[in-house]
N, C-alpha and C positions, 0 to 999 in steps of 0.2 A: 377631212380633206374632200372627200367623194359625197355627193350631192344626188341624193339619188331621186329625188322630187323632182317627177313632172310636172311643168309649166303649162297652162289650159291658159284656154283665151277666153276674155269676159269672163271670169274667178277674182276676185280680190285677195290680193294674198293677205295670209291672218300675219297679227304680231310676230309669233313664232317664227314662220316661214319671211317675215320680212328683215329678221333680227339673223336669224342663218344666213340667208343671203351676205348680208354683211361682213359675216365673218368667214364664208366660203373666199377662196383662193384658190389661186390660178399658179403652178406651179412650172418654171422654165428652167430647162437642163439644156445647154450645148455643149457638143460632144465633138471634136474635130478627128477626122481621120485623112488620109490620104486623096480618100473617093471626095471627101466634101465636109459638110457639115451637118448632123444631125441635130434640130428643136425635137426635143418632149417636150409635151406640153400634156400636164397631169390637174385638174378638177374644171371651174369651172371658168369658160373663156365668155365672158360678161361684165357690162358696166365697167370700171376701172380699170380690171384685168386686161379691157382688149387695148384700154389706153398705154400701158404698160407694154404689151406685148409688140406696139407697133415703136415703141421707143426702141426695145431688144433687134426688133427688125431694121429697125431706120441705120442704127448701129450698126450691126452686121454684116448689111448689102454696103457699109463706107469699106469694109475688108474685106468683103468673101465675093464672086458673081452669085447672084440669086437662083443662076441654075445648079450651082453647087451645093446646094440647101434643100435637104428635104424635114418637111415638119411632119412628126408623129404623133398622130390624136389617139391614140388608144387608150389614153389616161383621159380621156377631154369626159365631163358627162355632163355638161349644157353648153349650151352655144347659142347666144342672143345674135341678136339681126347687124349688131355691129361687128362682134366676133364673124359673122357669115361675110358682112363686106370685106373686112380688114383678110380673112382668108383668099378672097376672090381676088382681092388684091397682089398679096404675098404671090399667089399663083400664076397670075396675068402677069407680075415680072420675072417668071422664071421658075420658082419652086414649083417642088413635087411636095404634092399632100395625102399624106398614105395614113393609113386607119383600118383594123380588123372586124371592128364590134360593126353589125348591121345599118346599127341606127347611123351611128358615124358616119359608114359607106353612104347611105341616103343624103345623107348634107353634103358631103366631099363631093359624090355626082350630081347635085342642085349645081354645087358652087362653079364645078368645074365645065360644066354645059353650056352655061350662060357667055 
């Protein structure tokens, strides 16, 4: 489930690492309480996955306000440029996007700046 390869720019990725890919997953838990609704979102938010996640999302905000949603990335360990818009999104209508790990921090205040 956890992808722990870093992504470089101008690298090809080998067989291996392109054949992982494929089989990494993006893992979605919602969790409803009083206060709102809680996303987990556990490996890796990329390629299908974020096509997927924006399905989960499009769903959600039809029943919940989007400010009542917060997504938790503490599970997340890559995040492609679509997974970064499709969050910038989620956020700009409303949610909170909370995350402990540093790198996380670093992309959640990219996202959330802009």
């Amino acid at each position: 489930m956890h992808d722990l390869t870093l992504e470089t720019t101008g690298s090809v990725p080998s067989a291996h690492d392109q054949a992982f890919s494929q089989l990494a997953m993006l893992r979605i838990t919602n969790t409803t309480s009083p206060e709102g609704v809680t996303v987990v979102l556990e490996g890796r938010l990329a390629g299908p996955w974020v096509d997927e996640l924006a399905r989960c999302w499009k769903a959600l905000t039809t029943t919940q306000d989007a400010g009542s949603i917060c997504v938790q990335l503490d599970g997340v360990t890559f995040i492609d440029v679509a997974g970064k818009v499709l969050l910038r999104t989620m956020h700009e209508e409303g949610a909170t996007l909370a995350a402990s790990g540093c790198m996380t921090r670093a992309i959640l205040e990219e996202i959330t700046q802009r």
